[in-house]
N, C-alpha and C positions, 0 to 999 in steps of 0.2 A: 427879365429875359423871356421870349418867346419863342416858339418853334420856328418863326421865321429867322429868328436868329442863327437857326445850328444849323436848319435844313438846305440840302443840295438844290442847286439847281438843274443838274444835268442827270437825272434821276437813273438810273441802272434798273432795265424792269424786263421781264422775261413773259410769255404766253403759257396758255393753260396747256401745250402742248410742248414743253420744253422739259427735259427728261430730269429726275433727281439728281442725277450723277452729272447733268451739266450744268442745275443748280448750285450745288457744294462746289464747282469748280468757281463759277461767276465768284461765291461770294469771299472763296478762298483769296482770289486772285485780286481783287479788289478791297481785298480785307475790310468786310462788312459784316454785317449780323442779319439781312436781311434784304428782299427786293419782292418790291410791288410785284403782281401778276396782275396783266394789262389784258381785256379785250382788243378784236380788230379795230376797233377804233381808241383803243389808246386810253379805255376807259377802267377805274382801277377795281379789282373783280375778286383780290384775296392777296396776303401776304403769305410769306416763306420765309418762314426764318431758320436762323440754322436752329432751334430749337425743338422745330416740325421735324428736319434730317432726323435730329438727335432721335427724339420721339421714336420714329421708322426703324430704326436700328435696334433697338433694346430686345434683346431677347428675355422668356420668362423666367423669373427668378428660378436657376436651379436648384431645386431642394438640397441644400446641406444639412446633412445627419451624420450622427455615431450609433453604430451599433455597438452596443451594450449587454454582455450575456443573451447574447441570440434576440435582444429585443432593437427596433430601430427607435431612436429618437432625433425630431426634425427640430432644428432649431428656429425653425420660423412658426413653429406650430403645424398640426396636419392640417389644419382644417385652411390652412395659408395654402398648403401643399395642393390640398384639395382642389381649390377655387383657383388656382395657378393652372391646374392643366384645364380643369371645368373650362377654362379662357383662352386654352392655345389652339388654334393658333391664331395670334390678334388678327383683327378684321383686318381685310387685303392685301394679307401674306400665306403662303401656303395652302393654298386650296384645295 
């Protein structure tokens, strides 16, 4: 079997200027996992998959801890803790 075998003919592709939210709609609605992003000439320029959405969405792990005789302890370690906010807020969110 080769990819010519599984692959679409009538391809579902969207532009570099076509919004997230109307991404996840396309792929929802069409129930896919993904669609080429096309130049004006129809040339194929990056993929979107819903695993990029996913990606977008995740916020940074929030520290869970128990405080203990007035001490905290973090269950993911501090130094996880640390390098968690050291990183928020991910690139090209919340500016």
């Amino acid at each position: 079997m080769t990819a010519k075998d599984i692959m679409k003919a009538n391809v579902i592709t969207v532009d570099k200027e076509t919004t997230i939210s109307e991404i996840a709609k396309i792929l929802t609605e069409n129930k896919i996992s993904g669609v080429p992003v096309v130049d004006g000439e129809g040339r194929i320029a990056g993929i979107v998959s819903e695993g990029d959405l996913l990606h977008k969405e995740i916020s940074p792990r929030i520290p869970r801890f128990v405080e203990l005789l007035g001490g905290v302890i973090y269950y993911s370690g501090l130094d996880q803790y640390k390098a968690d906010i050291k990183n928020w807020p991910p690139s090209g969110q919340l500016k």
